[in-house]
C-alpha positions as CSV (number, residue, x, y, z in Angstrom):
1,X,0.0,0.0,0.0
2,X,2.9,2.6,0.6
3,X,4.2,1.8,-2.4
4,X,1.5,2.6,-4.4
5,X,1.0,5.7,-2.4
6,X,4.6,6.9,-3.7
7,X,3.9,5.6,-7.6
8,X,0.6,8.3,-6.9
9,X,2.7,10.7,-5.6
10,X,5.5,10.3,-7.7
11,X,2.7,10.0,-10.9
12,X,1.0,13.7,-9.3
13,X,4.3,15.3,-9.1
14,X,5.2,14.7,-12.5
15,X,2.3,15.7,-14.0
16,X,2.3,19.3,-11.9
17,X,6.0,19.7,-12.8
18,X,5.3,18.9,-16.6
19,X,2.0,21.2,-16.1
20,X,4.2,24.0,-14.9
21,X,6.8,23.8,-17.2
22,X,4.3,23.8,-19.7
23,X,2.9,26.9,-18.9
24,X,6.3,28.1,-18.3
25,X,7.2,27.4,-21.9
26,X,3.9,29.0,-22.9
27,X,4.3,31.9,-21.1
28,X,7.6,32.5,-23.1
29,X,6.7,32.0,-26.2
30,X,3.7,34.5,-25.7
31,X,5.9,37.0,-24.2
32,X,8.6,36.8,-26.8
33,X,5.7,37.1,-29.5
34,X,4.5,40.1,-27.9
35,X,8.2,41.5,-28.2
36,X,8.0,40.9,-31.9
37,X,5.0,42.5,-32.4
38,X,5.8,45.8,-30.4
39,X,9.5,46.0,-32.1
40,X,7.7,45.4,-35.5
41,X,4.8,48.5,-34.3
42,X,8.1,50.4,-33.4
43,X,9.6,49.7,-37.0
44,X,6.2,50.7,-38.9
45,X,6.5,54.2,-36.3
46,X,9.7,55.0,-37.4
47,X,9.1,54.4,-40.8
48,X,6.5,57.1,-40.7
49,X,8.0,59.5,-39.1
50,X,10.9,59.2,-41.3
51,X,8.8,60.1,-44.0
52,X,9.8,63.8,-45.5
53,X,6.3,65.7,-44.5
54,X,4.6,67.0,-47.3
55,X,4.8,71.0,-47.9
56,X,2.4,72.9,-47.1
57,X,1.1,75.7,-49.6
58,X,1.4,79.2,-48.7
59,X,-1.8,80.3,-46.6
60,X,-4.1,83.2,-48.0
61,X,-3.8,86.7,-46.3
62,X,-5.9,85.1,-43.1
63,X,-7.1,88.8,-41.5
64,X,-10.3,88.4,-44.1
65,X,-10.0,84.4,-43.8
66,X,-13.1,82.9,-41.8
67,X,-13.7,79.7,-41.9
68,X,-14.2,76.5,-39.3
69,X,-11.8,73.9,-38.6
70,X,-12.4,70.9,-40.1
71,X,-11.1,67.3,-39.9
72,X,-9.1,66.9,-43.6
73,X,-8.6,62.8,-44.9
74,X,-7.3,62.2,-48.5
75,X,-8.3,59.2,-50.4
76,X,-7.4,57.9,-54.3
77,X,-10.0,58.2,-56.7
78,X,-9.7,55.3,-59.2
79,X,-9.1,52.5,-56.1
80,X,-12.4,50.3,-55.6
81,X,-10.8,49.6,-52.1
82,X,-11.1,52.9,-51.3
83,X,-13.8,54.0,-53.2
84,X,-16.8,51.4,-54.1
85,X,-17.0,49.3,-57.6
86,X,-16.9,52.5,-59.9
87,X,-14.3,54.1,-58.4
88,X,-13.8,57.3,-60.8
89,X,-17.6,58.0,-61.0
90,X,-18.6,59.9,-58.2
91,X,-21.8,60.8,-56.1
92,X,-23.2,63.7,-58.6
93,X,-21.5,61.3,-62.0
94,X,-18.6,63.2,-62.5
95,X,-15.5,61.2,-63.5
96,X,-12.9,62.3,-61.1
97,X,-10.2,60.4,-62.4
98,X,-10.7,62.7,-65.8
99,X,-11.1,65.7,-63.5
100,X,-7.8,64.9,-61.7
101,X,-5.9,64.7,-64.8
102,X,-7.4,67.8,-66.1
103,X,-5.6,69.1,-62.8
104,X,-8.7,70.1,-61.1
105,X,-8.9,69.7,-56.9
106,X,-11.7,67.6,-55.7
107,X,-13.2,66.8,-52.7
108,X,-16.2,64.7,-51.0
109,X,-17.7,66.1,-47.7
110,X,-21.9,65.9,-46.6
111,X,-21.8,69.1,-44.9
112,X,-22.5,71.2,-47.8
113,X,-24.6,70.5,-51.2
114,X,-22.8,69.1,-54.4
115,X,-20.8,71.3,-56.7
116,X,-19.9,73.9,-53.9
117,X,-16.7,74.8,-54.0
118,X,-14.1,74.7,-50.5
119,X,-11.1,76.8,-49.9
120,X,-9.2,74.2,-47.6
121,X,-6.2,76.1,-45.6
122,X,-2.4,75.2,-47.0
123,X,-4.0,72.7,-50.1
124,X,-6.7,74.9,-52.3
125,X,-9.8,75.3,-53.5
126,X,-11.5,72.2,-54.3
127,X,-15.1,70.9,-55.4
128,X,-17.1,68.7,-53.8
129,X,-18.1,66.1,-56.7
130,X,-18.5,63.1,-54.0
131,X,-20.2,61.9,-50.2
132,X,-18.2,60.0,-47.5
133,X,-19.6,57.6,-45.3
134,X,-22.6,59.0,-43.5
135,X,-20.8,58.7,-40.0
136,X,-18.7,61.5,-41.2
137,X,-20.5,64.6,-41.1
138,X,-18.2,67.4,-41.0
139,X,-15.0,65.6,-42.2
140,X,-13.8,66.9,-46.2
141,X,-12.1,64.3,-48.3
142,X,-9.5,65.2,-50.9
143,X,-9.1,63.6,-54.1
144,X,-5.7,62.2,-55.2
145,X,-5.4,60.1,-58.3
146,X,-4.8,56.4,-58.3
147,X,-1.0,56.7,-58.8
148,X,-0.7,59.3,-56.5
149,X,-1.0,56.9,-53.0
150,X,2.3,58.2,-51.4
151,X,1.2,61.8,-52.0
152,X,-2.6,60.8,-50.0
153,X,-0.7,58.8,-47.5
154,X,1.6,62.0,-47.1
155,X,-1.4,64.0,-46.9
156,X,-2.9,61.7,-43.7
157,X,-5.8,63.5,-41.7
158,X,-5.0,66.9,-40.0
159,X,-7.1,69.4,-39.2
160,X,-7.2,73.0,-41.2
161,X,-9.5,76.0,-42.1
162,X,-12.3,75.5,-44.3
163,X,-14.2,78.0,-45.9
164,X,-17.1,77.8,-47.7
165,X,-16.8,79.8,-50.8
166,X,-20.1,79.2,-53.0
């Protein structure tokens, strides 16, 4: 009877050993993958900030400037991942794509009707052509054409002056 009260033992003792040393092993592989993820997050962050900034265009005289700060995204016409499955064509039909390469500035916002026209601080006047996502009610999206995805991702989301103009 002692005897098998020791193989119990001895049976229980290596099975909580191997449990813990399981969970030991576990807990390093999590904790090492963790690592790798936050040194990969780090990489992505300095890649960004190393990023030259873009320029920002000279601002009009802004004594006579009134306008309301607004939240600015950029987006690239032309990209159904960013747009929908006709990604040129916009809310009111307009090609954008053509209107891009024509050099024109356009934007989508729902604050204001179709066809008004925006002076954004340091990037233009623009037209809105296009809608956002209803969520986004006082956000203004500029246009950039589909081989221009450095120059949107340059562009991020900031915050400037907008004016409405007509």
């Amino acid at each position: 009877m002692k005897d098998r009260n020791k193989i119990t033992l001895l049976i229980s003792s290596y099975l909580a050993i191997s449990i813990a040393l399981l969970l030991l092993v576990m807990s390093c592989v999590l904790y090492f993958r963790v690592i790798s993820i936050l040194e990969a997050t780090l990489e992505v962050y300095d890649i960004l900030l190393s990023q030259p900034q873009p320029e920002l265009r000279e601002a009009d005289n802004m004594d006579d400037y009134e306008g309301v700060v607004r939240e600015i995204t950029a987006y690239n016409a032309g990209i159904v991942a960013q747009t929908d499955d006709t990604p040129c064509i916009s809310a009111d039909g307009t090609d954008i794509c053509q209107a891009l390469a024509r050099g024109e500035l356009i934007c989508a916002s729902n604050f204001v009707p179709m066809g008004t026209r925006l002076y954004i601080q340091y990037y233009g006047t623009c037209t809105v052509h296009d809608r956002m996502n209803e969520r986004y009610k006082n956000r203004v999206d500029v246009a950039f054409s589909a081989d221009q995805i450095d120059e949107a991702l340059q562009f991020g989301k900031r915050n400037s002056m907008v004016k409405i103009l007509e």
